[in-house]
C-alpha positions in Angstrom: 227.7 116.5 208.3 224.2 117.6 208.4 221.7 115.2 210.1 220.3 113.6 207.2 216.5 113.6 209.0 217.0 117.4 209.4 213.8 119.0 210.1 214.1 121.8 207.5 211.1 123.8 209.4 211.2 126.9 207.4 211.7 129.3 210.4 214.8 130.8 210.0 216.6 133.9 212.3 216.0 137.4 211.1 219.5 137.3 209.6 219.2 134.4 208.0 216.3 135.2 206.3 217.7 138.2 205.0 220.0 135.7 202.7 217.2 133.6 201.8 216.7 135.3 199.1 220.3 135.2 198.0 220.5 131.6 198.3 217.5 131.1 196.2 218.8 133.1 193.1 222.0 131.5 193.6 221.0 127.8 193.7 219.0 128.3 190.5 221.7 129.5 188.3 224.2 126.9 189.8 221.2 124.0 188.9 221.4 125.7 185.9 224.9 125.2 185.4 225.0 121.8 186.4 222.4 120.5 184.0 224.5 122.1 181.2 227.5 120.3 182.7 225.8 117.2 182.9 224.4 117.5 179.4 227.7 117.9 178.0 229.2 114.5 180.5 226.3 112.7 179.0 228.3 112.9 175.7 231.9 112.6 176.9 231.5 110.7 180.6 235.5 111.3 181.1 235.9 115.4 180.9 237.7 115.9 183.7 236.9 119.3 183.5 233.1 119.0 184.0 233.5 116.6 186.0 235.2 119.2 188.6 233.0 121.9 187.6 229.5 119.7 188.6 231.6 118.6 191.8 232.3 121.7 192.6 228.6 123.2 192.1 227.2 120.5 194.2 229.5 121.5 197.3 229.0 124.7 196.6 225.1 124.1 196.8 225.9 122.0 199.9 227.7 124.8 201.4 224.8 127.4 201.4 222.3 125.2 202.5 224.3 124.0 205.3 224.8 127.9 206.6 221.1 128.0 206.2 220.4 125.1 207.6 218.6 123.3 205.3 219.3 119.8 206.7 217.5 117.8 203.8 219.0 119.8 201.1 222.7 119.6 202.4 222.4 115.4 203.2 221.8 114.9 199.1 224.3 117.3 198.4 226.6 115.9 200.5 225.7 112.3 199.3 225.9 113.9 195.2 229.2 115.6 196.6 230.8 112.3 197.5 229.6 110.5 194.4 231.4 112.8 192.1 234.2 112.6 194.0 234.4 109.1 193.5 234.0 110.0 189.2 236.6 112.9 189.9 239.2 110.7 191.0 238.3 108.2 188.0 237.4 105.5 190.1 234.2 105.1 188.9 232.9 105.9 185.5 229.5 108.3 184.4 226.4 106.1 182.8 223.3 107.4 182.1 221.4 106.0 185.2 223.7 108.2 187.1 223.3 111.4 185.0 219.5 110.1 185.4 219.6 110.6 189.2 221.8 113.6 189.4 219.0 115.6 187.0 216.2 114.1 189.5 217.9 115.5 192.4 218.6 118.9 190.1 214.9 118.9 189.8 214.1 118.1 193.4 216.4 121.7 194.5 214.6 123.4 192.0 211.4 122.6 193.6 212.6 123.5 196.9 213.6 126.8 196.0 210.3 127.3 194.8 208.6 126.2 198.1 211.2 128.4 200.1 210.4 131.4 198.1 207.0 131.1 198.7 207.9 130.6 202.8 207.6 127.1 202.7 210.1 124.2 204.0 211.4 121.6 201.4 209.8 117.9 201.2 211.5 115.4 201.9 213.8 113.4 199.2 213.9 110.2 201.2 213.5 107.9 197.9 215.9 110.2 195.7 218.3 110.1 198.9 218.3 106.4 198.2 219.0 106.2 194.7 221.8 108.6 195.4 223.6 106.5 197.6 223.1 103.4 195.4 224.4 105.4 192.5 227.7 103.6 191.3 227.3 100.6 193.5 226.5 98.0 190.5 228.8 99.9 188.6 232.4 98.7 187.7 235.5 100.8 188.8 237.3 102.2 185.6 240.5 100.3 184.3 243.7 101.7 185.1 246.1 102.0 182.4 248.4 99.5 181.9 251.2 102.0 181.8 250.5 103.2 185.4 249.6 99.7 187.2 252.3 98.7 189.9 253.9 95.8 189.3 252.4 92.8 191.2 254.8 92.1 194.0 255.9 88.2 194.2 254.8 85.8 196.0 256.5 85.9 199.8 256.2 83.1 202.4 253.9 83.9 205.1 256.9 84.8 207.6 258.3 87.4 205.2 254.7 88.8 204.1 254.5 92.4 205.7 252.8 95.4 204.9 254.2 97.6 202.1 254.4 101.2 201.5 254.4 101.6 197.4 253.6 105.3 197.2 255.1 107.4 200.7 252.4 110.1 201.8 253.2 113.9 201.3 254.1 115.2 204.9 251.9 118.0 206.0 253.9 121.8 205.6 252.4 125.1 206.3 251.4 126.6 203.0 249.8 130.3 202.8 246.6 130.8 200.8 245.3 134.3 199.7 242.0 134.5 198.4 240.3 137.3 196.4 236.3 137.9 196.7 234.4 139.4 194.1 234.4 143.1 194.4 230.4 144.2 195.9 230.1 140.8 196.9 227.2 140.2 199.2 227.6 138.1 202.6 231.2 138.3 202.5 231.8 137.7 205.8 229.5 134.2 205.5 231.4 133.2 202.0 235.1 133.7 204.2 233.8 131.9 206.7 232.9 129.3 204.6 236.4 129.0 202.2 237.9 128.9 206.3 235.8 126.1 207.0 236.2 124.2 203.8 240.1 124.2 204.3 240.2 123.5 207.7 238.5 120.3 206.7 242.1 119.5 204.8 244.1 120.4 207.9 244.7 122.8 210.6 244.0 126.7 210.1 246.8 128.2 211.5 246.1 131.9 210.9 243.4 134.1 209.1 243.8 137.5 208.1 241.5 139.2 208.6 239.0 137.9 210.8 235.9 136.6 207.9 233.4 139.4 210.6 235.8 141.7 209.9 235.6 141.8 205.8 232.0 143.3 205.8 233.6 146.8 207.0 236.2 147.0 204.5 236.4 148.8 201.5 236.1 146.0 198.4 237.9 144.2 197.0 237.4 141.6 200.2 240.6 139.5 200.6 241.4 136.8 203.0 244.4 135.3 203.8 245.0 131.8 205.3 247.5 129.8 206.7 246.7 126.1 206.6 249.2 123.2 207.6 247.8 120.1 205.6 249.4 117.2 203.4 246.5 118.0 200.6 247.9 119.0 196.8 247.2 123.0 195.4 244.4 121.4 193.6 242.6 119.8 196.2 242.9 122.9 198.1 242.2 125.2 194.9 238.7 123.1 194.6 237.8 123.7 198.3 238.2 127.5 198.4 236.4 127.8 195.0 233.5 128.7 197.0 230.8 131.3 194.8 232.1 134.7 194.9 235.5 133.8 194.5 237.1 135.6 191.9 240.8 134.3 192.2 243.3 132.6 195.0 247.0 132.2 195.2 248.8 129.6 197.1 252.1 129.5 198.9 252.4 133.0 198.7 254.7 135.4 200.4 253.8 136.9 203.5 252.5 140.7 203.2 255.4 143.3 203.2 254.6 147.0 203.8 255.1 148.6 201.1 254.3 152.6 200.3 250.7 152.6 198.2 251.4 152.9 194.8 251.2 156.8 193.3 249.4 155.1 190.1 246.7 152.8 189.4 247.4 149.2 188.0 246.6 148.2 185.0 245.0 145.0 184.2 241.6 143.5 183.0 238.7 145.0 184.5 236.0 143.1 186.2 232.5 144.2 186.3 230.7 145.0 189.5 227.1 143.4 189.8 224.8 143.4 192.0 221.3 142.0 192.6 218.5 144.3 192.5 215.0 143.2 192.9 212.9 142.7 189.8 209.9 144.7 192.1 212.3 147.8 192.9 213.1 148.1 188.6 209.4 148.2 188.4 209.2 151.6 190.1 211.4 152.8 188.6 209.7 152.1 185.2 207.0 153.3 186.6 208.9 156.3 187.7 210.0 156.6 184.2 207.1 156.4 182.5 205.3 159.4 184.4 208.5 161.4 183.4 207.7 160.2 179.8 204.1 161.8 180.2 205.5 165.1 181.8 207.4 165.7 179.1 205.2 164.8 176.3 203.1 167.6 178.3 206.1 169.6 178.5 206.2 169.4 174.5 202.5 170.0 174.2 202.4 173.3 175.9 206.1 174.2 173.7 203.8 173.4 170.8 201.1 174.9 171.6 202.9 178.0 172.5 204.9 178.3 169.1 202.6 180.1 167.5 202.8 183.0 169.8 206.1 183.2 169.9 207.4 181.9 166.5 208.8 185.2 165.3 210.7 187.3 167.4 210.9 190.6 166.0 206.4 191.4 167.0 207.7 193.3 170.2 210.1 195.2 167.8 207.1 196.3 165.5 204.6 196.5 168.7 207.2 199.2 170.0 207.6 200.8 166.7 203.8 201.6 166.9 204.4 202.7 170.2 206.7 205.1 169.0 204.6 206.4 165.8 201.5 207.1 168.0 203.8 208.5 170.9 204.5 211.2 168.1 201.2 212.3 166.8 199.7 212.3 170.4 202.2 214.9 170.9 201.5 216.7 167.7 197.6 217.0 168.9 199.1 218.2 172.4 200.5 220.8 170.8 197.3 221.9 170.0 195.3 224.6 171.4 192.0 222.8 172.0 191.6 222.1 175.4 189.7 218.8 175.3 191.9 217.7 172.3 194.4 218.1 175.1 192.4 215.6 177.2 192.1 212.9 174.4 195.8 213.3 173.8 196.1 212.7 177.5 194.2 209.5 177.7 195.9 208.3 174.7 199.5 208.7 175.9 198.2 206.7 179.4 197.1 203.8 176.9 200.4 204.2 174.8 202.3 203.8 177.9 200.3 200.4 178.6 201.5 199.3 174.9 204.7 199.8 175.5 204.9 197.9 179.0 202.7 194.8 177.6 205.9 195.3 174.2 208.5 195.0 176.8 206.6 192.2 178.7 206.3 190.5 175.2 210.0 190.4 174.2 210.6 188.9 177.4 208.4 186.4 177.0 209.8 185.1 174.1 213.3 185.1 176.0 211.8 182.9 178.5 210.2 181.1 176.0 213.2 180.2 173.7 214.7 179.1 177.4 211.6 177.0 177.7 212.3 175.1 174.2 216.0 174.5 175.5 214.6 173.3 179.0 212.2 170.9 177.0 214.9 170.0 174.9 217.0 168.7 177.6 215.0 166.9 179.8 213.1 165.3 176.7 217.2 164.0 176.4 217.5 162.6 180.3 214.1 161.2 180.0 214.7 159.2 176.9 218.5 157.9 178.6 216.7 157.2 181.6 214.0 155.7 179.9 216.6 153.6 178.4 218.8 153.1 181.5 216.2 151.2 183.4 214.7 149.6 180.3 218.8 148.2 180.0 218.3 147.2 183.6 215.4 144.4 182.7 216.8 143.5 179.5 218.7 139.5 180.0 219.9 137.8 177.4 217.7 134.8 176.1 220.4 132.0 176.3 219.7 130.8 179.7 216.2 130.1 178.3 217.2 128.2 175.2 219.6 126.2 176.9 217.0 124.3 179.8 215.5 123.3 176.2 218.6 121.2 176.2 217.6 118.6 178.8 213.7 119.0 177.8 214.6 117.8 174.2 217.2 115.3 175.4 213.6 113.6 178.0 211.1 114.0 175.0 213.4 112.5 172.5 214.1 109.7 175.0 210.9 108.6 175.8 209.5 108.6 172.2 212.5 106.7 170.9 213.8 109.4 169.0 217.2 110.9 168.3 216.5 114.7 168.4 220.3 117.7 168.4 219.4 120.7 169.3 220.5 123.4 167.6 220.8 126.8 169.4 221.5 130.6 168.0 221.4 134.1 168.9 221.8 133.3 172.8 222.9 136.8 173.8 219.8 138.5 172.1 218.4 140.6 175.2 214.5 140.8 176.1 212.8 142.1 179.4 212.5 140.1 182.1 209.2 139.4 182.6 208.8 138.3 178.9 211.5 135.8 179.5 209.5 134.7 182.5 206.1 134.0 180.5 207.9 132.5 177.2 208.9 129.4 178.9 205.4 127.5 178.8 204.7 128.3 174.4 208.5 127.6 174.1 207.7 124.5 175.9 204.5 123.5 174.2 206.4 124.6 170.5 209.3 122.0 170.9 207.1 119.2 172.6 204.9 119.4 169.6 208.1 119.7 167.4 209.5 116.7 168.4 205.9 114.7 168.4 204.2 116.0 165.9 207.0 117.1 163.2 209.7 115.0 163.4 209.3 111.5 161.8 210.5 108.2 163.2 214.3 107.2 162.2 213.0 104.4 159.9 210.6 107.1 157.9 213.2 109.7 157.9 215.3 106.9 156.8 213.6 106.3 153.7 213.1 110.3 153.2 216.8 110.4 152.3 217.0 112.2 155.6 219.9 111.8 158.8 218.4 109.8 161.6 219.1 112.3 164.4 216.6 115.0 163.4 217.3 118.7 164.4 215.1 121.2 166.2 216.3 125.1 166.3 215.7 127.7 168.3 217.1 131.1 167.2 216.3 134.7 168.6 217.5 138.1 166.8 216.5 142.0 167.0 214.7 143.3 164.4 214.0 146.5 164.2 212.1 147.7 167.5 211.2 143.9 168.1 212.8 140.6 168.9 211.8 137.5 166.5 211.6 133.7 168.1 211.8 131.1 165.7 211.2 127.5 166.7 212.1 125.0 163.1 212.4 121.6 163.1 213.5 119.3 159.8 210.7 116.9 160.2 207.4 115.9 157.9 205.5 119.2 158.2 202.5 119.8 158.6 199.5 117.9 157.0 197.0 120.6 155.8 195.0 117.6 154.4 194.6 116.1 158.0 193.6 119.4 159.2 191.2 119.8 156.5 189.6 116.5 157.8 189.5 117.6 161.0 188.3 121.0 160.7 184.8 119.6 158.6 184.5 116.9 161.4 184.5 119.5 163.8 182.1 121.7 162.2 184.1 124.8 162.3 183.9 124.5 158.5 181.7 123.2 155.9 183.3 121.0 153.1 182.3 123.2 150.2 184.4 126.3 152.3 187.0 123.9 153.1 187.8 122.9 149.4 188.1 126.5 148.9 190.5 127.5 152.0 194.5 127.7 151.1 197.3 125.5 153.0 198.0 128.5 155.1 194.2 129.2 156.0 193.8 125.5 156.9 197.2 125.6 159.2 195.3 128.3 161.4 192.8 126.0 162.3 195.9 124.6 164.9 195.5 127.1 166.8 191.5 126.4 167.9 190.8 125.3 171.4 191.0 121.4 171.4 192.2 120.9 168.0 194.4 118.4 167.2 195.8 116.1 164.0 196.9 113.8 166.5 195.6 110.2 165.5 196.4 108.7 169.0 196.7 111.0 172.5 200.2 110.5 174.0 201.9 111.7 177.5 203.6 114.2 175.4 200.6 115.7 173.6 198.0 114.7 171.2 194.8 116.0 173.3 194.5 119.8 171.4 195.9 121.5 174.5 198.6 123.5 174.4 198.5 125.8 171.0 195.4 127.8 171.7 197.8 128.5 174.8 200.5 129.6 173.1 198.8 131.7 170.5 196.9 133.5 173.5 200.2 134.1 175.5 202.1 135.3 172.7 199.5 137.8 172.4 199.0 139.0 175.7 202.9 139.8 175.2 201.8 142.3 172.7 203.2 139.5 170.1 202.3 137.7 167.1 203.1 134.1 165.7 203.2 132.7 162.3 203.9 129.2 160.8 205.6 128.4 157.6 205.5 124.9 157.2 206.3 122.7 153.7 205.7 118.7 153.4 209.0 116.8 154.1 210.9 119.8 155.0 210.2 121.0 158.2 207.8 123.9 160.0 209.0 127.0 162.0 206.7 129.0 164.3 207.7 132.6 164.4 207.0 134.7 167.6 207.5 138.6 166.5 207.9 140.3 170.1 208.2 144.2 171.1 211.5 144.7 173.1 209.3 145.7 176.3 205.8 145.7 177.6 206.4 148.8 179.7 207.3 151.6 176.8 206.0 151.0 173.3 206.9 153.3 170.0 203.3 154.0 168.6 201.6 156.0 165.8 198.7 157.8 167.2 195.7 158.3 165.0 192.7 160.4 165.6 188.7 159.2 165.6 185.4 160.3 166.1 185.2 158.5 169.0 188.5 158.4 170.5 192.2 158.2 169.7 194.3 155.5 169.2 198.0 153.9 169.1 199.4 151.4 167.0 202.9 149.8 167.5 205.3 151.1 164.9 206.2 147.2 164.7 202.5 146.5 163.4 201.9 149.1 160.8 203.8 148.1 157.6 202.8 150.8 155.4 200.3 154.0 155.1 198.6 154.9 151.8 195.9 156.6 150.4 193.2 154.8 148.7 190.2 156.4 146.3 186.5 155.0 146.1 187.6 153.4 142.7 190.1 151.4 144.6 187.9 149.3 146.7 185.1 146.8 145.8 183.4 144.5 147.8 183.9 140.6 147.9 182.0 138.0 149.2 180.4 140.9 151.3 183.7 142.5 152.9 184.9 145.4 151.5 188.3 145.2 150.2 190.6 147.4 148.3 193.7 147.1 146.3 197.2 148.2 146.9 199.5 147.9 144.3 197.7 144.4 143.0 197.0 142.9 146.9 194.0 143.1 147.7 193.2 143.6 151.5 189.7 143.0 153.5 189.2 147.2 154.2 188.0 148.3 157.9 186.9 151.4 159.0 188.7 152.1 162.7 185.5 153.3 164.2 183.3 150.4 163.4 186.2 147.9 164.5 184.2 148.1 168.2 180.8 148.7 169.4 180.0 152.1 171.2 177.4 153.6 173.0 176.9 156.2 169.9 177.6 154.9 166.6 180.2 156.3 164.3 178.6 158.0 161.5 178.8 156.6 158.4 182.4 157.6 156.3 183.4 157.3 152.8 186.8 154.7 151.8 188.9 157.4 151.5 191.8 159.1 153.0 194.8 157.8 155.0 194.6 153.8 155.6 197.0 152.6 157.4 197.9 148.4 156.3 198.5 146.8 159.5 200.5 143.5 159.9 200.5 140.8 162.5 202.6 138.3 161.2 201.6 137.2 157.7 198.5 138.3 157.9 197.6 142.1 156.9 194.0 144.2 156.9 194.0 147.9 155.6 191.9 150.4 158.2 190.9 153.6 157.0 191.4 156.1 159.5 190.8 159.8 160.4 193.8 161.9 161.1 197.4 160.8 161.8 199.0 162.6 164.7 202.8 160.8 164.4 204.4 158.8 166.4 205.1 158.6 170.3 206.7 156.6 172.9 203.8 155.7 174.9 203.6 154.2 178.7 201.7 151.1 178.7 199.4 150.5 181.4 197.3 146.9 181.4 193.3 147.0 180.5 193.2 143.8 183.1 194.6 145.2 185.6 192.8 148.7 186.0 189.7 147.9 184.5 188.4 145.1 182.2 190.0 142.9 179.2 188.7 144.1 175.9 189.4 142.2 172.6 191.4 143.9 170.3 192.9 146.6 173.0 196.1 145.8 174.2 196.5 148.5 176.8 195.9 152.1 177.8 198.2 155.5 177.8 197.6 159.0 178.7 199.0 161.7 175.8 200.7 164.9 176.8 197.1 166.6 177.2 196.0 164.4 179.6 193.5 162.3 176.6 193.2 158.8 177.3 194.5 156.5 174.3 193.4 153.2 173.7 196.6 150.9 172.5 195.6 148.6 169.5 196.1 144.7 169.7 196.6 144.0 166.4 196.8 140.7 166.1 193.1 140.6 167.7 192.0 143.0 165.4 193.0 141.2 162.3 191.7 138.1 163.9 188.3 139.8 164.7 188.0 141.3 160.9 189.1 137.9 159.2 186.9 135.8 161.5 183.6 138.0 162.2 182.3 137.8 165.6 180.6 139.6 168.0 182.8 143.3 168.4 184.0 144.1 171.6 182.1 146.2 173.9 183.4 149.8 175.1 182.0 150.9 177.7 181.0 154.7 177.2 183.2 157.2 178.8 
């Protein structure tokens, strides 16, 4: 074993380090695994199959760190490795000061991943090394059934007591173990050697076939074949070899046998090769993909454009029909006598002849042209598969997110006293990557709140009529071009009267105004920096952090969120997200002063509103749309320019644009359709402006400012100072 004081100094060989990184993506889903596992022992302590399934994780865990050498890593591993051993067996039963431990230490490898990918060695774990070894030593062993206790033997006089063999050891036998490695499996040659070294720790390794060096020069599938003479049982040995990247193994088999190859492939269930690609190498190839998105909205630009010239196909016909009518009266005036009429007929045929080479030149022009269209045609078809291809290749499903809310609802619950289930749906609903990446913290900040805030204490709830366990859900599905989050608890709700206290003691309304705001005005007020209803400040929350957070996340993702919350029933917060960041579907509209895109996923409607529709209330200017009546913006005077808009009447196309609940109609200039757009970040290349979420060039090379509309409602409904755009 590893030297439990190991050093861990974060230099590591040059091949090593090349599997650093492989280690560190593995560990984290394996953690992830074993807090599910555990989760689901918490409940049922005796499943025999988790049990071997978190056993088996840990040694797998200690296995990789031990090739890395990660000496502090592997001594708790080996330490957890041994202690579920001891469960395995059923000597010793699960509690919850065990599970406790085991999530501390999960906790402690997720931390050091963290430090390693950032170069730096682990801390030490001397304390949680400690409590692992003390884990199960005040416990009790677990009862043997009376069915399978031996029979106490009688009592003997001292000269006949000797030693007794109840149960006779299995001798030791040669037995032959094939093992099958993921096909594209990376570091083969390390994962053989370490299935070799795992079962030469249950007895002698008599042969191996081939050499483990020898597997990274084979075509896949890698197999290995072992012989091992050892007294262990096919499922001792079956756990050892279940190293990661083991597919499948077979014991006591038959020695190979030459055999000609087979003339046709066998059939059986396919498994599907993976492989790990860096989350920095997709991004090139988005961005690789977007610029072929621009070319060929350029491509369809200059095929539009050029339509009109070519659109009918028979003008070189006619031009060459010309041609032919003046060709015959030039040589009706050559015919003439008149010398300089000769001259004039001259010229004229020289210019004819012109005509008819520019006619030809023009019919093969539109040839090349239709060739053109069909050229256009096809790459606009690879650039929209590709476009999807390496969108497909960031998409992950949104289950391994939902389910570490598992364990954060179990601690929450725990340490306010309160039973809490967690209810999860629509786990295999895909997002990118990077949006996964950023949701954890509002998730986070959602269903600490929920649990807090919403749900009521098991005596209230109690009284209510309601189950004392309370139930929080988190539930993801498509819709349409977006993906909709919704986090609902069954709790109390939300007290709009406590927020219309707070919001006059604040001053961010006056009590008059606040008389006059509805429940779902006065639940916006949440999301203020340091609001809160909270009447005491807890560890959990209460301090009017976290939801200003959330909202200004959510919208940096190009999202919105909404609440819909009654009294005694429950509140759900629902987070409307686009599939990607990188490629958005967008109607472009023209202005004065520049043109602009709105996600598809924000514009609910376009109509066309007259001056006799709108009227002006409480100074906005609003206008009605089949009996709704919605606060009317012009799209020009949304920001501040350098030269003011001049001055347009209500009228023309408005376009009603939705973030959520909430809806404004903008009156715009010209509509120009719709177009996938490549996003590129305001922050990034130049400055954050409210109520722009990003920048695109069209096919003509025009810059395009990408509309946040969930600012822009939030600027028209809340006046304050417009943005500034800098003049181009």
């Amino acid at each position: 074993m590893a030297d439990e004081s190991g050093s861990d100094g974060g230099v590591f060989s040059e091949e090593m380090a090349e599997f650093l990184g492989i280690y560190i993506d593995e560990t984290g889903e394996q953690c992830e695994q074993l807090v599910q596992a555990l989760l689901a022992l918490e409940a049922n302590p005796r499943d025999a199959g988790r049990l071997a399934e978190s056993f088996r994780l840990i040694h797998t865990i200690k296995g990789a760190a031990a090739l890395l050498g990660l000496d502090k890593i592997t001594a708790l591993a080996h330490h957890l490795e041994s202690h579920f051993e001891r469960l395995r067996s059923g000597s010793l039963l699960l509690d919850g000061p065990m599970i406790e431990v085991t999530l501390r230490s999960v906790d402690y490898l997720r931390a050091c991943n963290a430090r390693l990918r950032k170069g730096e060695p682990p801390e030490p774990a001397n304390e949680l090394l400690e409590a692992v070894k003390r884990m199960g030593q005040a416990s009790a062993p677990v009862a043997v059934p009376d069915e399978v206790v031996a029979p106490a033997p009688r009592a003997q006089p001292a000269s006949e007591t000797r030693p007794k063999t109840l149960v006779a050891a299995p001798a030791a036998r040669q037995r032959r173990i094939r093992v099958h490695f993921a096909a594209g499996l990376a570091m083969v040659d390390i994962k053989a050697e370490l299935v070799v070294s795992r079962l030469g720790a249950l007895g002698t390794v008599v042969e191996v076939t081939p050499a483990p060096g020898d597997l990274a020069t084979r075509p896949a599938p890698a197999v290995l074949e072992i012989v091992l003479r050892t007294d262990a049982d096919g499922g001792t040995i079956s756990i050892a070899a279940d190293v990661d990247g083991v597919e499948r193994m077979e014991i006591d088999v038959e020695p190979p046998v030459e055999r000609p190859a087979p003339t046709a492939p066998v059939e059986g269930a396919a498994t599907v090769e993976t492989m790990r690609v860096g989350v920095d190498r997709l991004d090139v190839l988005l961005n690789l993909a977007g610029e072929l998105i621009v070319s060929r909205a350029r491509f369809v630009q200059l095929v539009s454009d050029m339509a009109p010239i070519f659109k009918k196909a028979a003008v070189g016909g006619r031009s060459g029909n010309v041609v032919h009518s003046l060709r015959e009266a030039v040589e009706s005036i050559v015919r003439s006598p008149t010398s300089p009429v000769e001259r004039a007929a001259a010229a004229c045929a020289a210019h004819l002849d012109k005509i008819e080479d520019q006619a030809r030149l023009w019919d093969e022009g539109h040839k090349r042209y239709t060739e053109l269209v069909e050229s256009v045609d096809h790459l606009t078809r690879v650039a929209d598969n590709l476009q999807r291809g390496v969108l497909g290749t960031r998409m992950v499903p949104i289950g391994p997110l939902f389910n570490r809310f598992k364990r954060s609802v179990r601690d929450i619950a725990g340490e306010l006293g309160k039973s809490v289930m967690l209810e999860v749906t629509g786990e295999k609903t895909e997002l990118d990557k990077r949006m996964i990446d950023e949701l954890g913290d509002p998730l986070v900040h959602l269903v600490r709140n929920a649990i807090d805030h919403g749900i009521e204490p098991a005596d209230v709830r109690l009284r209510k009529g309601k189950p004392e366990t309370a139930t929080v859900r988190l539930a993801a599905a498509h819709r349409g071009n977006s993906v909709i989050i919704s986090i609902s608890d069954d709790g109390g709700g939300i007290d709009v009267e406590r927020i219309r206290e707070r919001a006059i003691s604040r001053g961010l309304v006056s009590a008059e105004q606040a008389a006059t705001l509805s429940p779902r005005e006065l639940t916006n007020f949440i999301w203020q920096p340091g609001f809160s209803t909270a009447r005491e400040v807890s560890n959990i929350s209460g301090r009017g952090v976290g939801m200003d957070i959330v909202r200004t996340r959510i919208e940096s993702l190009s999202g919105s969120i909404d609440i819909d919350s009654t009294p005694d029933v429950g509140t759900t917060f629902n987070i409307r997200l686009p599939l990607t960041l990188a490629i958005a579907r967008c109607m472009l509209i023209r202005m004065e002063q520049a043109a602009f895109a709105v996600p598809v996923e924000n514009v609910r409607e376009i109509v066309t509103v007259s001056n006799d529709q709108t009227l002006v209330v409480g100074g906005q200017r609003v206008c009605d749309i089949r009996g709704e009546f919605l606060p009317l913006v012009d799209m020009d005077r949304i920001f501040s320019w350098t030269t003011p808009p001049a001055a347009s009447a209500p009228s023309g196309a408005v376009l009603v644009l939705q973030a959520g609940t909430r809806a404004i109609a903008a009156s715009v200039g010209s509509l120009l359709g719709t177009q996938d757009l490549v996003v590129k970040s305001l922050d990034d290349n130049f400055m954050r402006i409210r109520g722009l979420g990003g920048v695109s060039i069209l096919g003509d090379g025009e810059v395009c400012l990408l509309l946040d509309v969930a600012a822009v409602i939030d600027t028209m409904m809340r006046p304050r100072a417009a943005a500034e755009v800098p003049a181009s």
